[in-house]
C-alpha positions in Angstrom: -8.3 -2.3 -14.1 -5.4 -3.7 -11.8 -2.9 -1.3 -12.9 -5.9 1.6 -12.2 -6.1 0.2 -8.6 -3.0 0.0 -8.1 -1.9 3.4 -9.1 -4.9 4.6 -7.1 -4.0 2.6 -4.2 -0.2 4.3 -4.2 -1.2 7.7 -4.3 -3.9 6.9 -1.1 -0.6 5.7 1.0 1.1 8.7 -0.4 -2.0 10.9 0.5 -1.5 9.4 4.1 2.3 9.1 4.3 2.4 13.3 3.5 -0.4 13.7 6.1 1.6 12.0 8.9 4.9 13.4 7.8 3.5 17.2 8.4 1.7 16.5 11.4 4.7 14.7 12.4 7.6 18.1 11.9 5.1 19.5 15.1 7.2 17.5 17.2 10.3 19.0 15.5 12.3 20.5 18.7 12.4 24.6 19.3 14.1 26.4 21.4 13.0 29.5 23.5 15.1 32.2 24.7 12.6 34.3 26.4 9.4 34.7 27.4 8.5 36.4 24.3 9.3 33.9 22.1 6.2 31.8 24.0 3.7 34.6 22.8 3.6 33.5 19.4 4.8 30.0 18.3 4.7 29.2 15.1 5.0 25.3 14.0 5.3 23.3 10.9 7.5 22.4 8.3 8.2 23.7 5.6 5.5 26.1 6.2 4.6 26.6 9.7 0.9 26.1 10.2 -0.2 25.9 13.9 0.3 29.2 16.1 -0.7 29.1 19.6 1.1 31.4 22.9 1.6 30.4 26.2 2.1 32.2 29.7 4.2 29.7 31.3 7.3 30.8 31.8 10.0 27.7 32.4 13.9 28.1 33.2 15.3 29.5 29.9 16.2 29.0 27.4 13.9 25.9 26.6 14.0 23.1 24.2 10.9 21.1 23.0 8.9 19.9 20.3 5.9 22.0 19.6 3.7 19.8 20.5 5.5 17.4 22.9 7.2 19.1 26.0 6.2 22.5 25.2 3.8 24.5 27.9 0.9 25.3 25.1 -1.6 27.4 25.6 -4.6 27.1 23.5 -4.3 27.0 19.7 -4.7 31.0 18.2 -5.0 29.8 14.6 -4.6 26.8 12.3 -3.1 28.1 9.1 -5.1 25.6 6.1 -3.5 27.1 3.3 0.4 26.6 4.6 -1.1 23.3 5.6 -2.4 21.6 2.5 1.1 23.4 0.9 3.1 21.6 2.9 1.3 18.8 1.8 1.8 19.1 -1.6 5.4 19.3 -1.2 6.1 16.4 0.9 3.6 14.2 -1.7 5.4 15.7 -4.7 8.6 14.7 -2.6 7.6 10.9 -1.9 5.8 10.8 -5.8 9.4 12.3 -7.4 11.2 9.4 -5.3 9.5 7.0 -6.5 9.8 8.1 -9.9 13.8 8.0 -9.7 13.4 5.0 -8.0 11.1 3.1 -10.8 14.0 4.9 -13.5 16.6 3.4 -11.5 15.2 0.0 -11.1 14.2 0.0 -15.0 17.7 1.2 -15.9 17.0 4.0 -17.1 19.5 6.0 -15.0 23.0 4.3 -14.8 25.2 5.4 -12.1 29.0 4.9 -11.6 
C-alpha cells in the first residue's frame, strides 16, 4: 500500500510540475516586428495554445513574454487539445528522467 501511495503521490507532483511548466513557456519572450504580428499571437510551448490580438501599437520591434509585458487584447481562443499535448510531453519528459535517473542510481547504466 506504501509503494501504491507513493507511486501515486509522484505522478500527482508530476501532474502539477507539467501543469506549471506549460503555463509557465507563456512568459517565454517574443518579439514583434510589426503591427501585424500583434493581430494574431500565438503562445505556448511546444504547442502554442493561447491566441489573442491586440491594437496597441508600441515602438517596434517589441520584445516580451506573452503574458508579461506584452499589450494583450482579450484572449480569441484557448486551444485544449495543443494544451493537454503539451502536457503529455513535458510529464512524459519529467516521468522518462526519472526513469534514467532511478537506472543510474541502481546501476544499471554505467557511464565513463
Amino acid at each position: 500500500t506504501n509503494r501504491v501511495m507513493r507511486e501515486y503521490y509522484i505522478h500527482s507532483v508530476f501532474i502539477l510540475l507539467s501543469v506549471i511548466l506549460v503555463f509557465s513557456t507563456l512568459y517565454l519572450p517574443k518579439t514583434f516586428y510589426g503591427q501585424n504580428d500583434f493581430s494574431n499571437v500565438k503562445c505556448g510551448f511546444p504547442l502554442e495554445f493561447f491566441v489573442y490580438s491586440s491594437a496597441v501599437s508600441p515602438p517596434l520591434p517589441w520584445s516580451a513574454g506573452c503574458l508579461y509585458g506584452t499589450p494583450q487584447g482579450a484572449p480569441k481562443q484557448f486551444l485544449w487539445l495543443s494544451f493537454f499535448i503539451d502536457l503529455g510531453i513535458v510529464y512524459l519528459i519529467l516521468f522518462s528522467l526519472l526513469k534514467i535517473y532511478k537506472l543510474i542510481r541502481h546501476k544499471k547504466i554505467k557511464f565513463i
